[in-house]
C-alpha positions, 0 to 999 in steps of 0.5 A: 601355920596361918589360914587367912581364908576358910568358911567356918562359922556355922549357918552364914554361908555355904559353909558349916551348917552346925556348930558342931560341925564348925568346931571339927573343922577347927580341930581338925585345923589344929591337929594339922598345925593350923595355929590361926585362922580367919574366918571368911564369911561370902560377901555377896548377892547371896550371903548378907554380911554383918560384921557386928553380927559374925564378930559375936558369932566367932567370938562364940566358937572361940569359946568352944574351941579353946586356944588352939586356933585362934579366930580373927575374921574377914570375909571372901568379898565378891566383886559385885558392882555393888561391892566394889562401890562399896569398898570404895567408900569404906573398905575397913569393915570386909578386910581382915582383922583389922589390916589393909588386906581384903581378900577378893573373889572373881565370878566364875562367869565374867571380870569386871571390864574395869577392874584394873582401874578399881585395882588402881583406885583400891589401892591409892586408899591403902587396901591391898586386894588378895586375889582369891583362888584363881587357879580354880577360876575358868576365865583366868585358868585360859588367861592367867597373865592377867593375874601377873598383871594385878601382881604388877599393879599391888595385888597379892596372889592367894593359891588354895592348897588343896588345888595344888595337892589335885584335889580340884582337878588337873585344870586347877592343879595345872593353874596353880601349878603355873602360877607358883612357876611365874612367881605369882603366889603370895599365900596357900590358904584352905578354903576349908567348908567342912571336914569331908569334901573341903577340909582346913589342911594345909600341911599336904600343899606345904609339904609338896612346896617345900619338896618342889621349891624348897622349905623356905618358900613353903614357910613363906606361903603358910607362915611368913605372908599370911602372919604379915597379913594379919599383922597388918604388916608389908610382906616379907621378901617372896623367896623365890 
C-alpha cells in the first residue's frame, strides 16, 4: 500500500516530536503493508516550509529506518491567500515528489470565496489539487456537493482512512461514507501524527472497502491512485 498523506518527520509540525518516535511511526507503516509513504509537513501560518531543509531531514530518517517504506515528500498545503498566490507563481516546490499532484487543506473555519476560480487557473498550469479530508471539514460536512463539484472541475478527492473505520466520529464517518457513495473518493491516506492517537494504518479502511464495495475498489484507493500519483501518472480508471 501507498500513503501519500502523513505527518512523520520529527520536530516540523504538529507531528512526531522525536525521532524516535518518527521511526515507530514508519514501522509500524510497514508491519501494516505500507510499503511508501509521503511525508506532508503543514504548509502554513503556523509550520514554515523549507523543502531543502525537509529534503535533509527525510533523507535522515530514511537512513534510520532501512528500506522498508520508502519516504518521498510533499506537504499538507494550506489554502491561505498567501498559499494560493504562491502556488500560482510556482507550484513545484509543495507537490509531491516531484509530480503534478498538490495536496490541499481547507480551514475548519471558512472557504476561500474564489476558490473554483483558483481550481480552474491551478489547474490550466497542469497541477491537480488533491483535496485533503473533507469528510472531517465542518463546512463541507454540511455542504458536501461542493466536493463534487471541485471533482467536476479536475480535482482528486483524498478520504482519511481512520474516519471510515469511526475513529473521527459518526459525523465524519458518515461524510466519508458519502462520499464513497457519490463516487468522490480517489485516495485513503492515514494522516498518521504518531503511533497512539493518529497511527499510519491503512489496511483497517482497505479492509471495510473491499467488504463493502468489493477489493477492486480497495486496491485503487490504496495501490493503484496513490502509485499513479507519485508516479506523477493520470489515474487509473476509478472502479466504481
Amino acid at each position: 500500500m501507498i500513503d501519500i498523506h502523513c505527518h512523520i518527520l520529527p520536530e516540523v509540525d504538529d507531528g512526531p516530536k522525536s525521532w524516535e518516535v518518527a521511526v515507530a511511526m514508519c514501522k509500524m507503516a510497514a508491519e501494516d503493508g505500507i510499503d511508501y509513504m509521503v511525508a506532508t509537513p503543514h504548509a502554513n501560518d503556523h509550520y514554515y516550509y523549507d523543502r531543502s531543509y525537509l529534503l535533509q531531514l527525510l533523507e535522515h530518517l530514511q537512513g534510520q529506518i532501512g528500506d522498508r517504506p520508502k519516504l518521498g515528500l510533499g506537504c499538507d498545503f494550506h489554502l491561505s491567500y498567501e498559499n494560493m498566490q504562491s502556488a500560482l507563481v510556482s507550484a513545484a516546490p509543495y507537490c509531491i515528489q516531484d509530480s503534478r499532484y498538490l495536496l490541499i487543506e481547507f480551514s475548519n473555519f471558512n472557504i476561500p470565496p474564489h476558490i473554483d476560480d483558483w481550481m480552474l487557473k491551478i489547474g490550466g498550469r497542469g497541477v491537480v489539487p488533491i483535496v485533503t479530508h473533507p469528510e472531517r471539514n465542518p463546512i463541507l460536512q454540511q455542504t458536501p456537493e461542493r466536493v463534487l463539484e471541485w471533482v467536476e472541475l479536475g480535482c482528486m478527492v483524498q478520504v482519511t482512512a481512520s474516519a471510515l473505520t469511526g475513529m473521527w466520529g459518526t459525523r465524519a464517518r458518515q461524510s466519508a461514507q458519502w462520499l464513497l457513495k457519490h463516487r468522490a473518493v480517489h485516495v485513503l491516506a492515514t494522516d498518521a501524527h504518531d503511533t497512539v492517537r493518529r497511527p499510519p494504518i491503512l489496511s483497517a479502511a482497505r479492509h471495510l472497502v473491499a467488504k463493502q464495495l468489493g477489493k477492486e475498489l480497495a486496491e485503487i484507493l490504496v495501490e493503484k491512485n496513490p502509485a499513479a500519483v507519485i508516479r506523477n501518472e493520470a489515474l487509473p480508471l476509478s472502479g466504481y
